[in-house]
N, C-alpha and C positions, 0 to 999 in steps of 0.2 A: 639436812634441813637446818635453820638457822633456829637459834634462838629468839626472842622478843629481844632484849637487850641488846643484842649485835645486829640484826634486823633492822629496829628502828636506828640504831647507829651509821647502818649503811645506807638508809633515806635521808637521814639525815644530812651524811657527808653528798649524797647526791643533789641533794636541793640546795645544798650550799658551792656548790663548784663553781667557779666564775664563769662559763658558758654551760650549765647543767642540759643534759642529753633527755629525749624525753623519756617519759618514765613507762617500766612495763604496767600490764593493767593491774596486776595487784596495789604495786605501788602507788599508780594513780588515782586507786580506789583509798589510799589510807591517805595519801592527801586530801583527795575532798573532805575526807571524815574527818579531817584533824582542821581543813578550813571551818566547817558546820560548828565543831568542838569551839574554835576560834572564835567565830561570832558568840556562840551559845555563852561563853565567860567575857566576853570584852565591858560589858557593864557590871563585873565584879560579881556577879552570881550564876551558878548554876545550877536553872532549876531542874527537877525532874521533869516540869513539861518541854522542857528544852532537849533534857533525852530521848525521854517518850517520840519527842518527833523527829532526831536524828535518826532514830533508830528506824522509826516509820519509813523516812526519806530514804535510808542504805538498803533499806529493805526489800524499796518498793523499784528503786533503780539497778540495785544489782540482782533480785532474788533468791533473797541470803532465808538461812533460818534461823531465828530467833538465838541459837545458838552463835550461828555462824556473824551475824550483827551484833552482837555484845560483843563478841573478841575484839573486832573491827573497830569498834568504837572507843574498846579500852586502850587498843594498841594506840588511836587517834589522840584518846587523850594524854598519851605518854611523847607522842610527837609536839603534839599539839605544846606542851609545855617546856621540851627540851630546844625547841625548832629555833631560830632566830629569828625570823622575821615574815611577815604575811605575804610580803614580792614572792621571796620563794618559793610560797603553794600555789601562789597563783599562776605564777609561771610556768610550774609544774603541771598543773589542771591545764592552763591554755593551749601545753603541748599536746597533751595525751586526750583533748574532749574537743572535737569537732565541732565550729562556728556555729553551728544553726543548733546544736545544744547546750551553749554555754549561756545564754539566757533562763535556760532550766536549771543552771547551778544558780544563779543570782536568784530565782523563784525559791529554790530550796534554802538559799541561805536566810531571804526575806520571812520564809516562815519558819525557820527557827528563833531568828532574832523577834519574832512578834508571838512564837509560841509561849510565853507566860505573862499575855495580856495588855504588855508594858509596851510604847516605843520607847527605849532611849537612846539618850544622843550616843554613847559612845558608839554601839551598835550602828546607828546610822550612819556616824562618820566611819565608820570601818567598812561599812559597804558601800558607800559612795568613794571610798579608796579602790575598793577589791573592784568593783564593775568597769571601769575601763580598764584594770588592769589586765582585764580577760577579754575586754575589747569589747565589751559591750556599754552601751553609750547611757548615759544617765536620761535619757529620755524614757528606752528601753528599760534599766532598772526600775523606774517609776510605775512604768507601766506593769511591771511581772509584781510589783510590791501589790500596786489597785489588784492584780487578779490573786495575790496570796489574801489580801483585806477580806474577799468578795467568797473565797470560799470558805476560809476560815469563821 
């Protein structure tokens, strides 16, 4: 069994490879979580309602336990911080999460970045980067953002 440190080491050197292979599902489970992570800090804070709802979203997409979704999340944020650059999550995400769900990554990332009340811009311009990186069209982000507004 790996270590945390060598672990995230080996995601890392995978999302950084010049044609990176796609990732297994653990892996592609601590990618989203370190994109979620990614948005949740791009406007220089991270609140607790931002984890509260990470944590929500891992929870309710992979069904983790409370346990098992804090690891997830801690390992995310140690990616999240060492990672170089947001192409490589997303790329990694767009390999491993099949077209007709990767609109529900952009919904989950929309309500993180609106989970403590605020729009701001960095966050926005960071998901108007990320949604067609995933191939989804800014028409479609707009619209998963109105149904994140709508339930929220």
């Amino acid at each position: 069994m790996l270590h945390i440190p060598q672990m995230i080491g080996d995601l890392i050197r995978r999302l950084t490879e010049p044609e990176p292979q796609p990732l297994p599902e653990p892996d592609a489970r601590v990618a989203l979580a370190a994109l979620l992570v990614r948005i949740a800090r791009s406007d220089g804070t991270y609140a607790e309602a931002e984890v509260s709802r990470i944590d929500r979203i891992l929870t309710k997409r992979y069904g983790l336990s409370p346990f098992e979704v804090t690891k997830l999340r801690r390992e995310a944020e140690q990616i999240e911080a060492e990672a170089p650059d947001t192409v490589r999550f997303t790329r990694a995400i767009k390999d491993a999460v099949p077209y007709e769900d990767r609109e529900a990554v952009i919904e989950a990332l929309w309500s993180v970045a609106l989970a403590d009340g605020q729009r701001d811009a960095e966050e926005d311009a960071l998901l108007r980067t990320v949604a067609p990186l995933l191939g989804v069209s800014d028409r479609d982000s707009g619209l998963a953002r109105q149904r994140v507004d709508q339930t929220d």
